[in-house]
C-alpha positions in Angstrom: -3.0 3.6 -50.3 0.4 5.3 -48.9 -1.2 6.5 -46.2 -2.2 4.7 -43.0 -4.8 5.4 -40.9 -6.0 3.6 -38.2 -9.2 1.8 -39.0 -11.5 3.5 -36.0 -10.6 6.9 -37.8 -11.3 6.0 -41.3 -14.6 4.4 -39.7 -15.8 7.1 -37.8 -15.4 9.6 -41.1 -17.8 7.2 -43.2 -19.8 6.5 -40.5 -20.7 10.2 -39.5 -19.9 12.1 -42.3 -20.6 9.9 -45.8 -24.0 8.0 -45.0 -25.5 11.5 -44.5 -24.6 11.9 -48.7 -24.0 8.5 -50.6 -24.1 4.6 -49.7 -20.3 3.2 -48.6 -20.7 0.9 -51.4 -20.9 4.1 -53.8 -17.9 5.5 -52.7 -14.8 5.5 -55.2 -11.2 4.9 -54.5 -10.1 8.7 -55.3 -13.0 9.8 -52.6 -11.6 7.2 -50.2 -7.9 8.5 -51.1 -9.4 12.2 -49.7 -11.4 11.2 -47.3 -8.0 9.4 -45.9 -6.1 12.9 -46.5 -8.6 14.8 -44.6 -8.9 12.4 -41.6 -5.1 12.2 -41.5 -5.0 16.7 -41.7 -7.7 16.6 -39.0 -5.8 14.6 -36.4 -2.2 16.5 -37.5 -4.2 19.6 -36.4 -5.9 18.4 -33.4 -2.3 17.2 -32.2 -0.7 20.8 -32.9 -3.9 22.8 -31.2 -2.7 20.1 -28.2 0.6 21.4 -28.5 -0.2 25.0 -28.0 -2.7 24.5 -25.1 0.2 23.0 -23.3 2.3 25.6 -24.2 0.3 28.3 -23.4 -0.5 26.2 -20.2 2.9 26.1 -19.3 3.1 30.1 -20.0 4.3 31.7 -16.5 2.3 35.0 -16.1 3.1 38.3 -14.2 6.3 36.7 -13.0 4.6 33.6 -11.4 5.4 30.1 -11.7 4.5 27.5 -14.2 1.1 26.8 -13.9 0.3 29.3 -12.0 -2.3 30.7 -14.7 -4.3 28.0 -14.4 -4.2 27.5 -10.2 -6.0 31.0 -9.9 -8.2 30.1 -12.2 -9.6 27.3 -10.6 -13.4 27.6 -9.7 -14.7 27.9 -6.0 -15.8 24.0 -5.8 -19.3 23.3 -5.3 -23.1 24.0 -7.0 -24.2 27.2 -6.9 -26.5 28.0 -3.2 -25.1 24.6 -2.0 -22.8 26.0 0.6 -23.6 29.7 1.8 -20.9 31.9 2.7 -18.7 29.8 1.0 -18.2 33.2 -2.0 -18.0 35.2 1.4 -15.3 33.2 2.9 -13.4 33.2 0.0 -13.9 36.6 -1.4 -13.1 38.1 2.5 -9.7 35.9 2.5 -8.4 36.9 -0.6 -9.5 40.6 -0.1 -7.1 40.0 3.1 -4.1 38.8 1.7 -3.9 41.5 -0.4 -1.8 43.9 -1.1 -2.8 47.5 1.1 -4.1 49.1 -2.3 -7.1 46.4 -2.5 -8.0 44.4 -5.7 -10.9 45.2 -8.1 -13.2 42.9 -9.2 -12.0 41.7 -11.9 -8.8 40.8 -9.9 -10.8 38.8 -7.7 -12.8 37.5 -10.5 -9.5 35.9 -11.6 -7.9 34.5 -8.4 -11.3 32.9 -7.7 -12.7 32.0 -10.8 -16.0 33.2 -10.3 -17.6 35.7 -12.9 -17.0 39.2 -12.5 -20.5 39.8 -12.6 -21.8 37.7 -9.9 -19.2 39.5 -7.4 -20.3 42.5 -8.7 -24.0 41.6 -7.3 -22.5 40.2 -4.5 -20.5 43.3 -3.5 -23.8 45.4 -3.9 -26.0 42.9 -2.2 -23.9 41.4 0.5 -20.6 43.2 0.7 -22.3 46.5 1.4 -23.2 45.0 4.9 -19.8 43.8 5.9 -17.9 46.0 8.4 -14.3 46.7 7.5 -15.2 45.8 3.7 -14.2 49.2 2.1 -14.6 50.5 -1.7 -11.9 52.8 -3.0 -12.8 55.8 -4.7 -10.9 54.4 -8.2 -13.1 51.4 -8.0 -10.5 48.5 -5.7 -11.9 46.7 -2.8 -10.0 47.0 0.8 -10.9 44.3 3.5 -9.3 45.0 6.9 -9.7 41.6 9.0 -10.8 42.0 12.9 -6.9 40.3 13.6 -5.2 43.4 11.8 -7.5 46.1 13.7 -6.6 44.8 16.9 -2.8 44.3 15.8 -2.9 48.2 14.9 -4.6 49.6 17.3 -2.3 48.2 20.2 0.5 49.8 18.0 -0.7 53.2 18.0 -1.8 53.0 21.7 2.0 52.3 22.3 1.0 49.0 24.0 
């Protein structure tokens, strides 16, 4: 054969694929000649799927960095109900660093990596009990921390 293969691959294809249809000692030398054509197609493939992950990895996105894709995507650590508060914290900070127009929920979804529809629960559930937490009327979540009230209000007192 022209081809070479290393013999792991070619042993994993028999051993998975053939025995299911036709004894090893069955097999002829134009079925081992495809067999070694496919195997060799498969792994060109998986290499150039490989190749575009990384690619699209690399990707910068809305003007960000490299990378920076996959940073916000990056799931709040932990089992779900290990740590409480821990969606709270993080769904309060990011609300707060913010721009002043809020972010919707699928914004948030995104820079924390949780699924949209478990903040949408949480926003009905918890959220509505959080002072400060405000929802605009086209759908974008404000969060004013206690640090920025106090801030403003000694501006407008002139203090």
């Amino acid at each position: 054969m022209s081809r070479t293969l290393g013999k792991n691959s070619i042993a994993s294809v028999l051993n998975t694929s053939l025995t299911k249809w036709m004894k090893l000692t069955q097999i002829t030398s134009a079925q081992l000649t495809e067999i070694a054509r496919l195997v060799e197609e498969k792994e060109s493939l998986l290499k150039r799927v490989s190749e575009i992950n990384k690619a699209l990895q690399d990707m910068p996105v809305e003007g960000r960095g490299r990378g920076w894709a996959l940073m916000t995507m990056e799931r709040i650590s932990g089992r779900a109900g290990r740590h409480p508060g821990k969606l709270k914290a993080a769904v309060l900070e990011a609300l707060a660093a913010a721009s002043p127009e809020g972010l919707t929920v699928k914004q948030l979804s995104a820079k924390l990596g949780v699924k949209t529809n478990n903040l949408y629960s949480w926003f009905y559930t918890t959220g509505k009990k959080i002072e400060h937490l405000e929802k605009t009327v086209d759908g974008r979540y404000i969060y004013t921390p206690a640090e920025t009230r106090k801030i403003d209000q000694h501006a407008d007192s002139g203090g």
